[in-house]
Residue, then its C-alpha position, 0 to 999 in steps of 0.5 A: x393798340x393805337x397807330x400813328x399816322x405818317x406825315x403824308x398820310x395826315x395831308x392825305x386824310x386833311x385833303x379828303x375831309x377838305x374836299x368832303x366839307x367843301x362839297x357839302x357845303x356847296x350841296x346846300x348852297x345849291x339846295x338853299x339857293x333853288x332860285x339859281x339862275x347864273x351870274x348872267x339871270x335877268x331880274x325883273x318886278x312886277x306889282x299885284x294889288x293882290x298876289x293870291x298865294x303866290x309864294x318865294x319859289x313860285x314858278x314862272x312861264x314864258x309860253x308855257x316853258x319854265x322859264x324862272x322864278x318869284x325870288x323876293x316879295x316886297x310888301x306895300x308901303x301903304x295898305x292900298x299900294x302893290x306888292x312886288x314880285x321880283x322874278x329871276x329869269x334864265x338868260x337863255x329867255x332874255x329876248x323873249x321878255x320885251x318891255x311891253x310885255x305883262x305878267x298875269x298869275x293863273x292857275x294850274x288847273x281850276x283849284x291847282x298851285x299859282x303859276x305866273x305867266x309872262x305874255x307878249x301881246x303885241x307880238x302875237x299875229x295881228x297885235x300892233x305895238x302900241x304908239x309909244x310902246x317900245x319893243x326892245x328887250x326888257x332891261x334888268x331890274x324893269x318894271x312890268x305891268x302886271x294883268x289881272x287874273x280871273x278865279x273861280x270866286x270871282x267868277x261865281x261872284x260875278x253869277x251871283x251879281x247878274x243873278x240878283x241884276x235880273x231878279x231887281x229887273x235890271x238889264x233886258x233879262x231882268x225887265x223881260x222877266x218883270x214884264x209880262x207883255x214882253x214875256x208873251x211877245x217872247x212865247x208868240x215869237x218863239x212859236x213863230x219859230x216852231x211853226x216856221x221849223x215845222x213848214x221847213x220840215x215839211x219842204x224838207x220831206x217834199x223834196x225828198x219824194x221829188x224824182x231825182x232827190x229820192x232815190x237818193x236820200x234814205x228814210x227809214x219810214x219810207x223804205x221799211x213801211x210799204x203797205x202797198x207790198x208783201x213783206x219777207x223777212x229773214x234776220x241774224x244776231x249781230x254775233x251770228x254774222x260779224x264779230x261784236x262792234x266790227x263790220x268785217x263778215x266771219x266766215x260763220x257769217x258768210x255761211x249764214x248768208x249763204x243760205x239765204x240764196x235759196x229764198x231770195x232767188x225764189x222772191x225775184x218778182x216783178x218789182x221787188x226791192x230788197x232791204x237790207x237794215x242793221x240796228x244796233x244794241x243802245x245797250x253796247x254802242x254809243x250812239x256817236x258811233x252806232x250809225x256808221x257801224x250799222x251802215x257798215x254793216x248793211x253794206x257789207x251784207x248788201x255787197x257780199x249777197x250781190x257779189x256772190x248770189x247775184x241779188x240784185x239781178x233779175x234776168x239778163x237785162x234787167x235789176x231789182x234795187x238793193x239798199x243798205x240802211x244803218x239804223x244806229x239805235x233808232x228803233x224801226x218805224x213800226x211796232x215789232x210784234x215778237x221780240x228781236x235781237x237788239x243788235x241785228x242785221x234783216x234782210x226784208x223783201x218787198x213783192x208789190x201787191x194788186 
């Protein structure tokens, strides 16, 4: 059965399929139009001797900030003339684009979508505008400059022609590598160099036995090879006393060390000096790293036997010496005849012999 509508039911249904028809239409017209910018946009052009995939809809930044896009792309009249862009801009970065600024299209990324740039040179700190340059705002419909890009091709083409530049004897590279004489005067001069790196590192090693230096500077092969001394030694797995990667003592920690107090109070002799060295595992711990948490270490077992058995002292008025050393992953300076835990703390005990 059908039904008719009344007269204002029909307005109704007209109104509402206008409305609907009307809002489609402005869906793709603002769809269509991505470039849209307001009626208040600033265009500017641009010419490139080669655009290198840029595209309409093409992105444009001003300091990083999308600022607009590539809306036409104007051929060249001749083979050898430069192709357009005309960009359109959000009014909003009108004052930032100023008439000697240029234009440079990059990448995003090594191998990524071409992004074009708009830099403003002379006004970056320490850049003058040059004489005769104004720094007035860009007007609409300006011509800038364009900067010339740097790619990856370009970048292995230039390799390859300083390559073949040496290998033809051009450049001081090149005729180095064609003159023998000139080759040896290199070898002699960088053996000159060694040795004079060798003799700084003797001065080096000198200074560090001076008086008031040594004290003060840790050498493992110093503190750790004594063949002058008897040698003691008690050691711990880095699990036994911290939690893996951490310098903080557990409690299993603290009563490991507590029972070393016994054995060191029985090698308080006249003399001795009390070693404590951390190594880390270079299996587990980035060497970057592996120095400060062993020294972290060290000083934390150092401090918690002298703060709580009293190690370092010997009577009423005198001491022993206590050092802490960090070991990072460098292996210990002599040969170790039985087989250690690569992450380990050792307490060593030097008693002078003779």
């Amino acid at each position: 059965m059908s039904r008719t509508l009344s007269r204002l039911q029909a307005l109704v249904l007209g109104l509402i399929v206008l409305g609907g028809m009307g809002l489609a239409v402005l869906g793709l017209f603002v769809v269509g139009s991505r470039g849209w910018f307001g009626k208040e946009s600033l265009h500017v052009r641009v010419g490139f001797r080669d655009i290198r995939g840029v595209e309409v809809g093409t992105r444009v930044r001003i300091q990083g900030i999308d600022a607009g896009e590539v809306i036409t792309i104007v051929p060249p009249e001749t083979p050898d003339g430069l192709i357009v862009l005309r960009l359109a801009l959000k009014n909003e970065y009108r004052r930032l684009v100023r008439a000697h600024s240029t234009v440079q299209i990059v990448s995003e990324g090594m191998l990524g979508a071409k992004v074009l740039e708009i830099h403003n040179r002379q006004g970056e700190r320490g850049v003058a505008t040059p004489q005769g340059q104004s720094d007035d705002p860009v007007t609409e419909d300006a011509l800038l400059e364009s900067e010339s890009s740097t790619e990856l091709a370009d970048l292995l083409g230039q390799v390859k022609q300083t390559l073949e530049g040496i290998r033809n004897g051009d450049g001081t590279l090149g005729k180095l590598a064609r003159d023998p004489q000139a080759y040896n005067a290199l070898l002699d001069l960088l053996q000159q160099g060694r040795n004079t790196i060798a003799s700084i590192g003797q001065s080096a090693d000198a200074v560090k036995q001076m008086p008031f230096v040594r004290g003060y500077v840790e050498d493992a092969a110093t503190l750790l090879v004594r063949p002058n001394c008897e040698r003691n030694r008690q050691y711990f797995a880095e699990s036994e006393l911290f939690e893996p990667g951490r310098a903080v003592l557990t409690t299993q920690g603290r009563e490991r060390l507590d029972s070393l107090a016994p054995w060191l109070e029985g090698l308080k002799h006249k003399g001795s000096e009390v070693v404590i060295v951390a190594y880390a595992d270079p299996h587990q711990t980035p060497p970057s790293l592996a120095r400060t948490l062993t020294r972290q270490q060290s000083e934390a077992v150092c401090d918690y036997l002298k703060r709580q058995h009293s190690i370092q002292k010997m009577g009423w008025f005198s001491s022993r010496k206590v050092t802490a050393l960090g070991q990072g992953v460098n292996p210990p300076p002599a040969p170790e005849r039985d087989p250690l835990p690569p992450a380990r703390v050792e307490v060593i005990v030097f008693v002078p012999q003779g």
